[in-house]
FIDO-184570 format. One record per residue (C-alpha): residue in one letter; x, y, z. Coordinates in Angstrom, 3 decimals, padded with zeros to 6 digits, m for minus. Each point is the difference from the previous one (the first is absolute). Layout:
BEGIN
SITE | A | X | Y | Z .
...
//
This chain:
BEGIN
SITE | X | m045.059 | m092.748 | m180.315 .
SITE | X | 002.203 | 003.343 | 000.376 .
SITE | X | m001.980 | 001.117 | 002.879 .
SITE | X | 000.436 | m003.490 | 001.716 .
SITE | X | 003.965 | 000.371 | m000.812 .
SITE | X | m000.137 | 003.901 | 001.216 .
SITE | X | m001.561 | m001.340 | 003.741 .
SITE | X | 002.490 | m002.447 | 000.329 .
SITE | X | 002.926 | 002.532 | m000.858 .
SITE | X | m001.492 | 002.019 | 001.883 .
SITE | X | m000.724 | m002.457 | 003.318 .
SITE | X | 003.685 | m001.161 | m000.856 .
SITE | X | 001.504 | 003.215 | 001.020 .
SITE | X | m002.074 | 000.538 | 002.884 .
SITE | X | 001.245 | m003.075 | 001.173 .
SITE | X | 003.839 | 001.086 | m000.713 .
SITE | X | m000.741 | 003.655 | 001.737 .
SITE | X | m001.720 | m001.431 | 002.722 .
SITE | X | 003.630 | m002.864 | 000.659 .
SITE | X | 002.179 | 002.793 | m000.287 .
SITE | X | m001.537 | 002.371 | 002.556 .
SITE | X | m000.555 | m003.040 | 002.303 .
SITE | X | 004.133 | m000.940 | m000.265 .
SITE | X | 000.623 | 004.053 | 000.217 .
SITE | X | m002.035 | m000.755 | 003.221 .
SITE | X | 001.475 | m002.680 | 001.519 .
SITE | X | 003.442 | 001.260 | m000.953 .
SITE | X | m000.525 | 002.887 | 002.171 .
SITE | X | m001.761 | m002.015 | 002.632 .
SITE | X | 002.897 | m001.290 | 000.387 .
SITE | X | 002.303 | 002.680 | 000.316 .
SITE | X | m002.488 | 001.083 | 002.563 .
SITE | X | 000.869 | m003.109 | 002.153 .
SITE | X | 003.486 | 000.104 | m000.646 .
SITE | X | m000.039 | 003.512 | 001.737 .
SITE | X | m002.407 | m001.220 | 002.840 .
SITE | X | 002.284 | m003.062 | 000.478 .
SITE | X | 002.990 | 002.342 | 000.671 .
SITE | X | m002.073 | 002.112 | 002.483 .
SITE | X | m000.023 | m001.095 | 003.750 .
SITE | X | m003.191 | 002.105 | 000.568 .
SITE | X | m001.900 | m000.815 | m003.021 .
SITE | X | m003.420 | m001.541 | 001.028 .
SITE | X | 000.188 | m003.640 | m000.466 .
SITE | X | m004.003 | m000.110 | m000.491 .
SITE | X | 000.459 | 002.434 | m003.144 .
SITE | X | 003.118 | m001.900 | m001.160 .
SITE | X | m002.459 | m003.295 | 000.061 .
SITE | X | m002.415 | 001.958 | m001.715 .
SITE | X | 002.111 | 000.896 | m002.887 .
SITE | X | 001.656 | m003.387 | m000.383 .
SITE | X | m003.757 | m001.821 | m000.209 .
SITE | X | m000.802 | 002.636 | m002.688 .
SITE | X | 003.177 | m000.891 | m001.842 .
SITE | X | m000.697 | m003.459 | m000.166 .
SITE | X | m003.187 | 000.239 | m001.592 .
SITE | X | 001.478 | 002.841 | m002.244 .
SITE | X | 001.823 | m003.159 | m000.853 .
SITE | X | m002.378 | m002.239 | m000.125 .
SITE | X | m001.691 | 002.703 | m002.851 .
SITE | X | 002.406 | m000.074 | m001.765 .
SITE | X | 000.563 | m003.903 | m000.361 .
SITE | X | m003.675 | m000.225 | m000.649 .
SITE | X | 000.161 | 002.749 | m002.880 .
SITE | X | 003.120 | m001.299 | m001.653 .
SITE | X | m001.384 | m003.812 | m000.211 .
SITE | X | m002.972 | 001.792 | m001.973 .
SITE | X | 002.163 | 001.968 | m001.874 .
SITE | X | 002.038 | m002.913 | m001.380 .
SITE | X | m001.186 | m002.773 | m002.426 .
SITE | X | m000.755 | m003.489 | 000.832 .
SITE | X | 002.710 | m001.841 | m001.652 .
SITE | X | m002.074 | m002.590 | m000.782 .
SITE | X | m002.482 | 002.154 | m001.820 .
//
């Protein structure tokens, strides 16, 4: 029973870990495109690029925080 308890500690904080370096991601993402937004020669194919990768950064993260939190009705 411990052992079952330890894995799901342990799974449990690999799953917080892995949320916050995805929002450390996408929070710099975005700084990233705030810059490129503010440049006139940034390269609109890279600025695409990075704004795709943010939104499924996002789309991460929305996945691992519905799995993080209980069903309610549980």
């Amino acid at each position: 029973m411990a052992d079952s308890e330890d894995n799901v500690d342990r799974e449990l904080f690999r799953n917080v870990e892995k949320l916050r370096q995805l929002r450390i991601e996408h929070r710099d993402l975005d700084e990233i495109i705030e810059r490129l937004i503010l440049d006139i020669h940034a390269d609109e194919l890279q600025l695409k690029r990075l704004k795709k990768r943010k939104l499924m950064l996002k789309d991460q993260i929305t996945r691992l925080e519905s799995e993080l939190i209980p069903d309610l009705n549980a």
